[in-house]
C-alpha positions as a LaTeX table, in Angstrom:
\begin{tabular}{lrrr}
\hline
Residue & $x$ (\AA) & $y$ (\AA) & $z$ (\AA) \\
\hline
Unk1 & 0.00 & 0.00 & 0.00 \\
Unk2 & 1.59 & 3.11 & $-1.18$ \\
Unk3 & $-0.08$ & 5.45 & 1.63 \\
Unk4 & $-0.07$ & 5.39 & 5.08 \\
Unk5 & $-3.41$ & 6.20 & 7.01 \\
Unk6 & $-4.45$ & 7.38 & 10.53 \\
Unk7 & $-5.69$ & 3.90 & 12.35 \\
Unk8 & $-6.65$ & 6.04 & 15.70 \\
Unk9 & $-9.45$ & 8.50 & 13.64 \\
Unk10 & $-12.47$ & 6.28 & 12.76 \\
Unk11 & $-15.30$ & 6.83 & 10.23 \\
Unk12 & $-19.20$ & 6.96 & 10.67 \\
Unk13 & $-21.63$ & 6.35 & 7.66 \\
Unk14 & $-24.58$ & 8.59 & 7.87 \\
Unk15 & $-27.81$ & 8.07 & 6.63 \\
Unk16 & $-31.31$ & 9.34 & 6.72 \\
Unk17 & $-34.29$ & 8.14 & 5.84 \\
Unk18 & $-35.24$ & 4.48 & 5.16 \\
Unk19 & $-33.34$ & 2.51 & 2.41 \\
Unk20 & $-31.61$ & $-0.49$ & 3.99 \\
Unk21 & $-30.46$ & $-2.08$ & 0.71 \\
Unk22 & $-27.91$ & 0.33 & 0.48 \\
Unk23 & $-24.59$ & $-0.76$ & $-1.25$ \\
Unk24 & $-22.63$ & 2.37 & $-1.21$ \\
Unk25 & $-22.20$ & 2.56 & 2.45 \\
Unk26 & $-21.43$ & $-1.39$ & 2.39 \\
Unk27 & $-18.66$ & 0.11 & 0.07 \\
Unk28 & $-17.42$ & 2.84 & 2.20 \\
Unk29 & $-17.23$ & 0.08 & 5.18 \\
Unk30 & $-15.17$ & $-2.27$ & 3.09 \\
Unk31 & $-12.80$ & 0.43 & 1.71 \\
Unk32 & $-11.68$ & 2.10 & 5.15 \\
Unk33 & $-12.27$ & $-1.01$ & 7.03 \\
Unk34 & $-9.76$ & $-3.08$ & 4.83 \\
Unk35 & $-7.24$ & $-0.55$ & 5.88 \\
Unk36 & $-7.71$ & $-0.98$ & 9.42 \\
Unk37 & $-9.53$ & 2.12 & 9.99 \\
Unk38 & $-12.34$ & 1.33 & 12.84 \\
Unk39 & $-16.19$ & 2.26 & 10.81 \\
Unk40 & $-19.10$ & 2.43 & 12.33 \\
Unk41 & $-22.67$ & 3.12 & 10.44 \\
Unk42 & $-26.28$ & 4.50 & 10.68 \\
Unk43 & $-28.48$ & 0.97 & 10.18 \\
Unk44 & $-32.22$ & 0.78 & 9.78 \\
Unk45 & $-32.04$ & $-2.39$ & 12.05 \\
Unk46 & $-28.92$ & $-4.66$ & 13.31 \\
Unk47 & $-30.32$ & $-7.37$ & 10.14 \\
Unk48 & $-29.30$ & $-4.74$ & 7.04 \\
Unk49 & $-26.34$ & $-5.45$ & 4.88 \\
Unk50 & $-24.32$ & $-2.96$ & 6.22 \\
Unk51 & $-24.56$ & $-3.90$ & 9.99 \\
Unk52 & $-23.65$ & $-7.50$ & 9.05 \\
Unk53 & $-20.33$ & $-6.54$ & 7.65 \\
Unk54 & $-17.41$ & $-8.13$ & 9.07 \\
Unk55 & $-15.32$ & $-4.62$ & 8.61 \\
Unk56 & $-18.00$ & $-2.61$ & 10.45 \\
Unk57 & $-17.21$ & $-2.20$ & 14.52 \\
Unk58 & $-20.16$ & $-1.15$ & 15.38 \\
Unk59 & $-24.06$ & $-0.01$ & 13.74 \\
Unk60 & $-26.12$ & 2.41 & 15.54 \\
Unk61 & $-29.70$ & 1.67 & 15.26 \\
Unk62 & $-31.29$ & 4.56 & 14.67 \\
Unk63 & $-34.38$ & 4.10 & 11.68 \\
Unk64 & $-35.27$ & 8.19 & 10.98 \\
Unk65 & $-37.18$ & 8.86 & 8.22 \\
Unk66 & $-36.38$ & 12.04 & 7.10 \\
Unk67 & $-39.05$ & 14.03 & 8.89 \\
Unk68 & $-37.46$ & 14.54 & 12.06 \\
Unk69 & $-36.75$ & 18.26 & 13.06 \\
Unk70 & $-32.74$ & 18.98 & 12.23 \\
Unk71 & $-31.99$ & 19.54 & 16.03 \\
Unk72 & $-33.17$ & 15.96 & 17.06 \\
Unk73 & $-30.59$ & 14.45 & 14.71 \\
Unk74 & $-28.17$ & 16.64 & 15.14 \\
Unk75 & $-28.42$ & 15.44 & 18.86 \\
Unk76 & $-28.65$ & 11.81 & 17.48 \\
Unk77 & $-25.19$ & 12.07 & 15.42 \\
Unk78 & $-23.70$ & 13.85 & 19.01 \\
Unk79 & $-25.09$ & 10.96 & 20.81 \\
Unk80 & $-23.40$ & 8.60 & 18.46 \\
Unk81 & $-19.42$ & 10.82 & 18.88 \\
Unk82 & $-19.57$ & 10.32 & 22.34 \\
Unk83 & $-20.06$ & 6.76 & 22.26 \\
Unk84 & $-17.43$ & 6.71 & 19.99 \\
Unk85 & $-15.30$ & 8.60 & 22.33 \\
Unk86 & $-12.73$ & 10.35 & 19.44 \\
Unk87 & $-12.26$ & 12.57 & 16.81 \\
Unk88 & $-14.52$ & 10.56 & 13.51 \\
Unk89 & $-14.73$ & 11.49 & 10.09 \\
Unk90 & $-18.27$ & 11.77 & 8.42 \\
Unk91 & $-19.14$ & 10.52 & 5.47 \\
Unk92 & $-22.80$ & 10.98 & 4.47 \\
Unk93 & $-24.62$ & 8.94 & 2.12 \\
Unk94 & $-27.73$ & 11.01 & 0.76 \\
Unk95 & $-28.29$ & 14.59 & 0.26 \\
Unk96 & $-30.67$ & 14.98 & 4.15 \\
Unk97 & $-27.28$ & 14.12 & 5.89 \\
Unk98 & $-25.08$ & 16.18 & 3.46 \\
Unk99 & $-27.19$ & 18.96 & 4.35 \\
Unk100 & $-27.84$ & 18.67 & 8.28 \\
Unk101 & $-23.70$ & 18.39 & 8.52 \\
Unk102 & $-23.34$ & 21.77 & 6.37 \\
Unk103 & $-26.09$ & 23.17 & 7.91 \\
Unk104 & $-25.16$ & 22.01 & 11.63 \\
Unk105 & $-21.76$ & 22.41 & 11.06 \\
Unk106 & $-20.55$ & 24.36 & 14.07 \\
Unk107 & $-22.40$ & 22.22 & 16.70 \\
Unk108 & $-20.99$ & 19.03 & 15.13 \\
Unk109 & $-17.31$ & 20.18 & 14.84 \\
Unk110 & $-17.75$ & 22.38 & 18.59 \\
Unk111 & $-16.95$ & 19.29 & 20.40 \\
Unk112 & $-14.19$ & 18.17 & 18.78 \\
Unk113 & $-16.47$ & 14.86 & 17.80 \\
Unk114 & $-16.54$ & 15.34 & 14.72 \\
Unk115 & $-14.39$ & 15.91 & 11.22 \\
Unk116 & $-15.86$ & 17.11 & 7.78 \\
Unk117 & $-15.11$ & 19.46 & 4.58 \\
Unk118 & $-16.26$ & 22.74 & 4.97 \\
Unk119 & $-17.90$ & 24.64 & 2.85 \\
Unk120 & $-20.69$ & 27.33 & 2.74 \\
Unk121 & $-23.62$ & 26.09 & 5.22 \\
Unk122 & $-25.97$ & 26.96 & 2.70 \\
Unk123 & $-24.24$ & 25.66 & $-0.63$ \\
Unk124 & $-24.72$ & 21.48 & $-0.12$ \\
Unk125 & $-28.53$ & 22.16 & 0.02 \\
Unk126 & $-29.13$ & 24.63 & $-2.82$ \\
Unk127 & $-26.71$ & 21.76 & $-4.92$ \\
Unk128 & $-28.79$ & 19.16 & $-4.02$ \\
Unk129 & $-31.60$ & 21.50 & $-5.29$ \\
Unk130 & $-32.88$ & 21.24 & $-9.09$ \\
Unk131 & $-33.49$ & 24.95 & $-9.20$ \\
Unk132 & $-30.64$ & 25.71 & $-7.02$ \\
Unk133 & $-28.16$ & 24.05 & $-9.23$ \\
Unk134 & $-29.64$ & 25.25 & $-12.45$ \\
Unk135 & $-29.62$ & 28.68 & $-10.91$ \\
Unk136 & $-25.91$ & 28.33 & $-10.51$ \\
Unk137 & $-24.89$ & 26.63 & $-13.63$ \\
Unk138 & $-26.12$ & 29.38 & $-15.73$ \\
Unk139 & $-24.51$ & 31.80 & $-13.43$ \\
Unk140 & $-20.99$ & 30.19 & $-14.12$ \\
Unk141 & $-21.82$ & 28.88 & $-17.67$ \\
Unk142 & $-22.02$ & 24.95 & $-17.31$ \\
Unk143 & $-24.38$ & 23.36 & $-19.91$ \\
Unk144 & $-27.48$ & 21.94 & $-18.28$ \\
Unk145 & $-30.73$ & 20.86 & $-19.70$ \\
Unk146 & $-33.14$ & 24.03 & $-20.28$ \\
Unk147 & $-35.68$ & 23.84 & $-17.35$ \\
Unk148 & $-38.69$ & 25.72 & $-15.79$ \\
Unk149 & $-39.71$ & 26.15 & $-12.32$ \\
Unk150 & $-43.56$ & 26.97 & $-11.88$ \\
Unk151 & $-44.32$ & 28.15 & $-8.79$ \\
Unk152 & $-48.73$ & 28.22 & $-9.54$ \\
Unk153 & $-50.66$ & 26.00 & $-11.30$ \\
Unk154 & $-50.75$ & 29.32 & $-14.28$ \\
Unk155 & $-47.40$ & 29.14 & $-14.54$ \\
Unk156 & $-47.76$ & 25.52 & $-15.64$ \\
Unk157 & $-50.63$ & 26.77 & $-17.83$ \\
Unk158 & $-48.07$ & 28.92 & $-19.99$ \\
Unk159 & $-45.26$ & 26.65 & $-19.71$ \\
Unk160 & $-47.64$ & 23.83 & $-21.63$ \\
Unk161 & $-48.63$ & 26.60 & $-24.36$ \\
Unk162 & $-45.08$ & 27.45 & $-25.53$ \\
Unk163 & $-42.77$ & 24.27 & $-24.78$ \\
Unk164 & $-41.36$ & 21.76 & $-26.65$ \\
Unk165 & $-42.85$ & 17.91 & $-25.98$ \\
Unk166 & $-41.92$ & 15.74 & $-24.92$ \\
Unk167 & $-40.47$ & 17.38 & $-21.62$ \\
Unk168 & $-39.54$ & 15.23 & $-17.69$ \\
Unk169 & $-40.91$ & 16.29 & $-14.73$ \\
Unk170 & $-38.41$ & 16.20 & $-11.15$ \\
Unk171 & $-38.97$ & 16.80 & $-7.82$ \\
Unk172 & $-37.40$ & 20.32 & $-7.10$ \\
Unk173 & $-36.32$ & 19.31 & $-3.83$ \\
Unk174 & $-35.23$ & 15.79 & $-4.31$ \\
Unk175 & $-33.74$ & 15.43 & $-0.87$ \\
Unk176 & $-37.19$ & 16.87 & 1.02 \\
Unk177 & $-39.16$ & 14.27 & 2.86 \\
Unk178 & $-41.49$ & 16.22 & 4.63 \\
Unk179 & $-44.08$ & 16.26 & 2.15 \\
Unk180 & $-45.71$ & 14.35 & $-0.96$ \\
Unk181 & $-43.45$ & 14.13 & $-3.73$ \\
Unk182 & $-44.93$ & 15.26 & $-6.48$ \\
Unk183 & $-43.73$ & 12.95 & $-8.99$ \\
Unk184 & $-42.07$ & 9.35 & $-8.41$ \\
Unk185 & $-38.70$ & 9.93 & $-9.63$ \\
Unk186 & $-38.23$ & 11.32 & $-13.64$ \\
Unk187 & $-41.96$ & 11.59 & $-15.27$ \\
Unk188 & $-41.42$ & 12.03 & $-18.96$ \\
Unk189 & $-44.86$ & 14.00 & $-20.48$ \\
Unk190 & $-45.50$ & 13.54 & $-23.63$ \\
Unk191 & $-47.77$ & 16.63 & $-24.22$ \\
Unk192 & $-49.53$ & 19.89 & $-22.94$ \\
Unk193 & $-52.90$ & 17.89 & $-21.84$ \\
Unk194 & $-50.45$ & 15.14 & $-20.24$ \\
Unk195 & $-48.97$ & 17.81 & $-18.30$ \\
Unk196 & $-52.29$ & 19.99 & $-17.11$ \\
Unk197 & $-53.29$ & 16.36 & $-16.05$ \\
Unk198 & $-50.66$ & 15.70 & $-13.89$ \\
Unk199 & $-50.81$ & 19.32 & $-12.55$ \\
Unk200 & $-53.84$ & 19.20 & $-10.84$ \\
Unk201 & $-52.81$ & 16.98 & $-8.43$ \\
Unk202 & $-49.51$ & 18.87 & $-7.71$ \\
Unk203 & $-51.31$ & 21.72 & $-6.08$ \\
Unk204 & $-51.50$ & 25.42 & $-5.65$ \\
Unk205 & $-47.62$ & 25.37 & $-5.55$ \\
Unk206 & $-45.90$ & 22.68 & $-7.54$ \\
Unk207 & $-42.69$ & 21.31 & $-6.24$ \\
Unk208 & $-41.32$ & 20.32 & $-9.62$ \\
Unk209 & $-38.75$ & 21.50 & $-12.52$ \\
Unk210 & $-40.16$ & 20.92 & $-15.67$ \\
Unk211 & $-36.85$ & 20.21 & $-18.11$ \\
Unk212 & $-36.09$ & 19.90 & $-21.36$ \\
Unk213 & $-35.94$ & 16.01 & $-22.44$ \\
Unk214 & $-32.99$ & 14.61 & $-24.02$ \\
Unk215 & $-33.20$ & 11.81 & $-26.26$ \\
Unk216 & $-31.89$ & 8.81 & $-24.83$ \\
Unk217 & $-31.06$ & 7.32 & $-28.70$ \\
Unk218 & $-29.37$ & 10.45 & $-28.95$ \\
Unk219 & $-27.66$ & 11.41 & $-25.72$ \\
Unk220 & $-25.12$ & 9.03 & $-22.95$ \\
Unk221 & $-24.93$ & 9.28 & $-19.30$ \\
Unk222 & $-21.42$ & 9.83 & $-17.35$ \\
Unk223 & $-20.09$ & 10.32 & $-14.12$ \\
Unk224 & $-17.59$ & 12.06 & $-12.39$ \\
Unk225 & $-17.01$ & 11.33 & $-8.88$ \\
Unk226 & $-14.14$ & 13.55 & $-6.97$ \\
Unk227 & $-12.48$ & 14.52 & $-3.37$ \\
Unk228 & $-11.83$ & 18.27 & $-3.26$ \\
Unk229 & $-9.76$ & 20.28 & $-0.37$ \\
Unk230 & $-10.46$ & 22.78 & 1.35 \\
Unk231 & $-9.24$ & 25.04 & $-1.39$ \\
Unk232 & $-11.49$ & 23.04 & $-3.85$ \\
Unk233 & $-8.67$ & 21.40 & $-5.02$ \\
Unk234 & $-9.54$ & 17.87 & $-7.21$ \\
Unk235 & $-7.40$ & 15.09 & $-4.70$ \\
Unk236 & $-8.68$ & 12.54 & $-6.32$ \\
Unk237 & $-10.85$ & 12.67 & $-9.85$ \\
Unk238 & $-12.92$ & 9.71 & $-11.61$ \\
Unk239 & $-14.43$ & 9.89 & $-15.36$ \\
Unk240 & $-16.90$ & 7.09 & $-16.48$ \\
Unk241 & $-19.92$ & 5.99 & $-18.24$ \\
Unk242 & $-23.07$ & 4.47 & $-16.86$ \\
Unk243 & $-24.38$ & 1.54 & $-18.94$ \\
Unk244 & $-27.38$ & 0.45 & $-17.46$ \\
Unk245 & $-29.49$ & 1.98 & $-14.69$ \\
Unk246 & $-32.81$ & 0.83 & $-12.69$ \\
Unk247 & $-35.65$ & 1.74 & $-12.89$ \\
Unk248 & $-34.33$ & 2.37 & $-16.58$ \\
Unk249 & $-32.50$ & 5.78 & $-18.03$ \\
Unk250 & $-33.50$ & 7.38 & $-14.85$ \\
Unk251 & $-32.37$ & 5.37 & $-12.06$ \\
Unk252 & $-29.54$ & 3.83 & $-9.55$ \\
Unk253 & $-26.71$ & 2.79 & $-11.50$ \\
Unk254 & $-26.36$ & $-0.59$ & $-12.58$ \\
Unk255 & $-23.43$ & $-1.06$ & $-14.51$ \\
Unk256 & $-20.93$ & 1.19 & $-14.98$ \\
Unk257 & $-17.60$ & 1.38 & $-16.64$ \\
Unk258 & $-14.87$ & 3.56 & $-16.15$ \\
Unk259 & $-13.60$ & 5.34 & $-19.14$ \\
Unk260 & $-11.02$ & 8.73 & $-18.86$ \\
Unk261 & $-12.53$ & 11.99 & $-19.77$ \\
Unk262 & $-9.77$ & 14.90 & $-19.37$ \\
Unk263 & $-12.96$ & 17.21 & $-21.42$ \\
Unk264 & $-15.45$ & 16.39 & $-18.70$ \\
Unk265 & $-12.91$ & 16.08 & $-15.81$ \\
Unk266 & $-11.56$ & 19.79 & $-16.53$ \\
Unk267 & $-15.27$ & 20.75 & $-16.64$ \\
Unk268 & $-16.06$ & 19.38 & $-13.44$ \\
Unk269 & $-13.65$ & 20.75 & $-11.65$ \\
Unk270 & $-13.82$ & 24.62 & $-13.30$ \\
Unk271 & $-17.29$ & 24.36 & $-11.76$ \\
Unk272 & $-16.54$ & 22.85 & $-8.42$ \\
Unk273 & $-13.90$ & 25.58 & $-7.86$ \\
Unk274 & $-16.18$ & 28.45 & $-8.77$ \\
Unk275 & $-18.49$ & 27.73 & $-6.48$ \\
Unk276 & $-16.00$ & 26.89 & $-3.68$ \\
Unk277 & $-17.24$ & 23.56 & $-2.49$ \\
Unk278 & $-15.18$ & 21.06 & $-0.59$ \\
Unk279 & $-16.02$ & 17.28 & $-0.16$ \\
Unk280 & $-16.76$ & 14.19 & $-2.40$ \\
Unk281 & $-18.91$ & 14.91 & $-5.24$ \\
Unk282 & $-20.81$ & 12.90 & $-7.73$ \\
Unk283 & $-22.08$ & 14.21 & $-10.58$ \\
Unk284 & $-24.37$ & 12.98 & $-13.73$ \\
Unk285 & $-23.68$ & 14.42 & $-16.94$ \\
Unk286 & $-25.55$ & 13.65 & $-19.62$ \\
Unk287 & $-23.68$ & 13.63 & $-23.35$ \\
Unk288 & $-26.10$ & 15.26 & $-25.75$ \\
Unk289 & $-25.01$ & 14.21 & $-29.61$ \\
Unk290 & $-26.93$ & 16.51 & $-31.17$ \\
Unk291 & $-24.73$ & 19.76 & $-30.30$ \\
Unk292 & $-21.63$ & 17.72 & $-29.00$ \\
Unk293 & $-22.46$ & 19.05 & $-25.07$ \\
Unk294 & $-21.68$ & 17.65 & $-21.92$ \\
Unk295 & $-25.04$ & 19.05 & $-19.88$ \\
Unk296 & $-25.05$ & 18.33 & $-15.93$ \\
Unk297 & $-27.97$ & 16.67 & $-14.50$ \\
Unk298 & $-27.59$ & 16.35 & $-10.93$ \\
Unk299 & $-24.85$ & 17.51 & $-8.18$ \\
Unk300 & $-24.87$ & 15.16 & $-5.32$ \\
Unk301 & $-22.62$ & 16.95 & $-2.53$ \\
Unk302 & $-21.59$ & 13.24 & $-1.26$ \\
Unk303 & $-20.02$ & 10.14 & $-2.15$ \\
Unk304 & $-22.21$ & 8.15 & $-4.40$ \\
Unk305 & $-23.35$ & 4.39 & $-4.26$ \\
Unk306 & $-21.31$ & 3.36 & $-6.96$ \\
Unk307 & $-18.10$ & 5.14 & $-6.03$ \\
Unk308 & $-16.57$ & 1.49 & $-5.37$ \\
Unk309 & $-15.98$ & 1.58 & $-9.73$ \\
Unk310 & $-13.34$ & 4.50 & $-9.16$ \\
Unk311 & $-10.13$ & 3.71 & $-7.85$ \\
Unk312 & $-6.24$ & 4.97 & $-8.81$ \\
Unk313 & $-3.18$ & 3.17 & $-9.17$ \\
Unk314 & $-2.31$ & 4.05 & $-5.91$ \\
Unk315 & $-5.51$ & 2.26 & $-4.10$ \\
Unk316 & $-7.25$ & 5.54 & $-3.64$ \\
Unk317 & $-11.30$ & 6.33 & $-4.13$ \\
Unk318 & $-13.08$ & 8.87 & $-3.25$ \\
Unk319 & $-13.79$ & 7.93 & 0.75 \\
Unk320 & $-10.37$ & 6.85 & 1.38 \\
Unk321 & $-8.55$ & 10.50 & $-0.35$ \\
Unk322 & $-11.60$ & 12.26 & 2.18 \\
Unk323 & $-9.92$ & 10.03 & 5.23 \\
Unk324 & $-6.26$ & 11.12 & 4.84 \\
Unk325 & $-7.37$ & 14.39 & 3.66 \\
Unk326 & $-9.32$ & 15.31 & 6.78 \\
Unk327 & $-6.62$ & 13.39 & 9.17 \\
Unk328 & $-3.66$ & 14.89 & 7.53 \\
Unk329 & $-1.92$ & 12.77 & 5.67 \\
Unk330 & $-0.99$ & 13.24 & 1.22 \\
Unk331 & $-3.53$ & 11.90 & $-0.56$ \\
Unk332 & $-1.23$ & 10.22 & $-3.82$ \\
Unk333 & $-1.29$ & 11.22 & $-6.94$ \\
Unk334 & $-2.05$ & 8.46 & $-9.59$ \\
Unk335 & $-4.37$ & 7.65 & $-12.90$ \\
Unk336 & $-7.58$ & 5.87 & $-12.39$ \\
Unk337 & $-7.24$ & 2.24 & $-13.07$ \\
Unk338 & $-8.58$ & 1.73 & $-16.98$ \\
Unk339 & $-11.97$ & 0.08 & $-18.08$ \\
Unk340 & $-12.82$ & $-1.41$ & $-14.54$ \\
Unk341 & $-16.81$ & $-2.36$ & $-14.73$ \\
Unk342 & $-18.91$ & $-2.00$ & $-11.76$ \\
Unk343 & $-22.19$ & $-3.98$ & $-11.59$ \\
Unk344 & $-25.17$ & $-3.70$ & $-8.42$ \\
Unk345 & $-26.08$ & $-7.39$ & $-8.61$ \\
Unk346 & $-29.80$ & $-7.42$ & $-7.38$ \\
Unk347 & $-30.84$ & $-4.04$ & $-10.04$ \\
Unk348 & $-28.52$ & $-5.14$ & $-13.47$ \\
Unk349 & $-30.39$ & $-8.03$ & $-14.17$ \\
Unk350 & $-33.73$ & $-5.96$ & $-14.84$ \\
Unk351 & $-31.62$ & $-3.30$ & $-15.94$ \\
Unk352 & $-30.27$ & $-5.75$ & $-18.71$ \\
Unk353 & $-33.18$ & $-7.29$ & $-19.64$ \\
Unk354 & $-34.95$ & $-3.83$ & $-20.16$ \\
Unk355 & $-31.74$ & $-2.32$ & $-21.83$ \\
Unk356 & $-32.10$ & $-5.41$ & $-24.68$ \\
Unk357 & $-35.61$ & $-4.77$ & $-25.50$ \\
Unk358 & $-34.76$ & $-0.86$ & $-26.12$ \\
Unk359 & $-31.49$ & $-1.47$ & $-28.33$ \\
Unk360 & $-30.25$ & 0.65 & $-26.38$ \\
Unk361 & $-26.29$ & 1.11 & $-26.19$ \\
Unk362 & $-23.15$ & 3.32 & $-24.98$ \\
Unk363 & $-20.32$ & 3.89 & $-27.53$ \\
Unk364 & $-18.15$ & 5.17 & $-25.12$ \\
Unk365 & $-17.91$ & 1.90 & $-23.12$ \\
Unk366 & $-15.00$ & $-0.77$ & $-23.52$ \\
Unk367 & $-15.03$ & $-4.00$ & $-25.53$ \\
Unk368 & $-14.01$ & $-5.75$ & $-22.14$ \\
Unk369 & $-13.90$ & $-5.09$ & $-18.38$ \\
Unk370 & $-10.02$ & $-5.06$ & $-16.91$ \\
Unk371 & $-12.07$ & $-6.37$ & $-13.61$ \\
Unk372 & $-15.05$ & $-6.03$ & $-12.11$ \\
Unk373 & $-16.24$ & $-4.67$ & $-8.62$ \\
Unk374 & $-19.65$ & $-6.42$ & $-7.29$ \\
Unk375 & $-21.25$ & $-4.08$ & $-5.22$ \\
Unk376 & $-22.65$ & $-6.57$ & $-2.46$ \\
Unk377 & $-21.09$ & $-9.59$ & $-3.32$ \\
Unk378 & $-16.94$ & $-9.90$ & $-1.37$ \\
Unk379 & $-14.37$ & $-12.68$ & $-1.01$ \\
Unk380 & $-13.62$ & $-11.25$ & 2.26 \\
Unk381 & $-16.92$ & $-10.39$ & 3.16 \\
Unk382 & $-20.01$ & $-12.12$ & 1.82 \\
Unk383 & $-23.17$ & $-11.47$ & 4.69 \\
Unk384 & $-23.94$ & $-8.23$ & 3.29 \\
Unk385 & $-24.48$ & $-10.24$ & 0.07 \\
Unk386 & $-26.67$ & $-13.11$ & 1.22 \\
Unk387 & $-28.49$ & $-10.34$ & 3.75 \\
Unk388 & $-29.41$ & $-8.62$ & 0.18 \\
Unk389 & $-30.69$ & $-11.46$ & $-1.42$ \\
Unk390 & $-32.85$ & $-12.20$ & 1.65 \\
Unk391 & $-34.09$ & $-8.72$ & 1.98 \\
Unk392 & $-35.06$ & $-8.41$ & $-1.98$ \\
Unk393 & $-35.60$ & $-11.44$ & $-2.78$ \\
Unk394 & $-39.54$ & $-11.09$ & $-2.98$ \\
Unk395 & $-39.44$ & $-7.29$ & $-4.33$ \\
Unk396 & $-36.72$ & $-8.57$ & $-7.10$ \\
Unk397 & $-39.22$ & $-12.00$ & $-8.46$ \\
Unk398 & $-42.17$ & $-9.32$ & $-9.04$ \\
Unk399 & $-39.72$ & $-7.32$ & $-10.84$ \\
Unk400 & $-38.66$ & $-9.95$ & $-13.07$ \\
Unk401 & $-42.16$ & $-11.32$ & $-13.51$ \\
Unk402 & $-43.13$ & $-8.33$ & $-14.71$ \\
Unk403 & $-40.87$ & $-7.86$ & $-16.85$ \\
Unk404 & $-41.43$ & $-11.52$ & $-18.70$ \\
Unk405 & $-44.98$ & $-10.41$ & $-18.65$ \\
Unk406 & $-44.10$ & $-7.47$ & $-20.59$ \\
Unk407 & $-42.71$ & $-8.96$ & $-23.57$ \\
\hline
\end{tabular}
């Protein structure tokens, strides 16, 4: 191993809300864990995949939902340092915890319990927002898909007289649990009565971004996941393309390759250091053909579930450059590893059977994998896999029933 880490500083995934089948903090487990590092997690229950791993020291049970008021978890994740008893690095999983650490940042660093990137309080959550990251990708010139934000039922009303069908529907807020989302995940709408439809039920003040749809026969995902400094400095920097997703086009990644991007990977980071952010990113870009743009979809202000694809030649990803980052220590400099695949086991295979019927495929992605990375599945560690296939193995059958029903 061509770095040496801090063994004495722990880590602590944190989650919020309820999603137990959750590979990407399985991931970060097995990443600091195999280095010795002492991790401890945020668990639904002491039976999900991630509390069963043989790296993990300890889970705290704690099942929130998302609805909580920010000071009770804030208590909850203070509860949690001094059980721990020393200094721990966070590393959140989803956008709630992202933003209640930015947000809460003082409290949670005031006692010394707790180490994080720091960045603008207010900056993770208007990322995480549709209309806050459009807003600021104009403002600093970073192709995005054209979008509207209707704030009354008229709005919508004009929006469907003048815009171009077919168009996808988003939750403005993605990471806001306290209410009704308005849609369930990416709606596309194929026309202006589709769309007045829909907006009845949305209310007198629709929580959505109505943006432009890109053709999926004409466009290609990728993803950039990163570690910036405290000076917004790239420590570590990932390029690749995503294959196959679930549900499909619009979902979790399920197979991904990685595939250098110096274009993309310069525009990332132009944009990351305008805006002055510091912490793991993961981005979607989305590769429209028809005016040779990379357009940016989504900024999620924390490591992402597949960040497991991405690693350098020195052993580093994402999660362990934030570890000696935060404790210290050089984070090495070396080229990601070529054409390494990454597939989410209990998603591909409905990904792959949808993927077939569409004809849909991605250029961009290599003949042949140099390896693969299983996102559950672990020579060294194999209960978070059979825990998996327990948990979804009902869910997954009704999935693939349906989907032979379909044809």
């Amino acid at each position: 191993m061509p770095f040496a880490v801090d063994r004495s500083i722990p880590a602590l995934v944190v989650k919020i809300g309820h999603y137990p089948l959750h590979h990407g903090g399985v991931g970060a487990i097995r990443s600091l864990g195999r280095l010795g590092i002492p991790m401890y997690a945020v668990t639904e229950d002491r039976w999900t995949p991630a509390a069963l791993s043989r790296h993990l020291t300890r889970a705290f049970v704690w099942p929130t939902t998302g609805r909580e008021r920010p000071e009770r978890l804030v208590e909850g994740l203070l509860r949690m340092g001094r059980a721990i008893g020393r200094p721990t690095v966070l590393l959140p999983t989803d956008e709630e915890a992202a933003v209640l650490i930015a947000e809460h940042g003082d409290r949670l660093a005031g006692e010394g319990r707790f180490l994080f990137p720091r960045a603008e309080p207010e900056l993770p959550r208007r990322l995480a927002s549709k209309r806050g990251l459009h807003e600021l990708c104009v403002k600093h010139g970073v192709p995005t898909p054209e979008g509207a934000f209707p704030d009354t039922y008229a709005d919508v009303k004009a929006f469907a007289a003048s815009a171009r069908f077919p168009v996808v529907a988003k939750n403005r807020e993605a990471f806001e649990r306290r209410q009704k989302p308005a849609v369930c995940g990416t709606t596309r709408i194929e026309g202006p009565r589709e769309l007045l439809e829909l907006a009845r039920r949305w209310g007198p003040r629709p929580g959505v971004v109505l943006q432009e749809y890109l053709p999926r026969e004409e466009a290609e995902d990728w993803i950039v996941h990163a570690y910036f400094d405290a000076r917004s400095t790239p420590l570590a920097m990932f390029t690749g393309v995503k294959v196959r997703s679930w549900p499909p086009h619009a979902g979790m990644t399920a197979c991904a390759y990685v595939v250098e991007n110096e274009e993309l990977a310069r525009m990332a980071a132009r944009f990351v250091q305008r805006i002055g952010f510091s912490g793991i990113v993961d981005l979607d870009w989305r590769y429209d053909r028809r005016d040779g743009r990379y357009k940016l979809l989504d900024f999620n202000p924390r490591m992402g579930a597949q960040f497991r694809l991405f690693e350098s030649a020195a052993g580093i990803d994402v999660v362990r450059a934030q570890h000696l980052d935060l404790t210290g220590r050089p984070v090495p400099g070396a080229g990601q590893r070529p054409a390494r695949r990454f597939l989410v086991e209990n998603i591909d295979l409905p990904a792959l059977l949808a993927y077939r019927r569409s004809g849909y495929t991605t250029p961009h992605a290599p003949a042949r994998a140099s390896g693969t990375e299983l996102a559950w599945a672990a020579r060294d560690d194999m209960k978070p896999f059979f825990t998996m296939l327990a948990r979804s193995l009902r869910p997954g059958a009704a999935q693939l029933y349906r989907l032979w029903r379909a044809k």
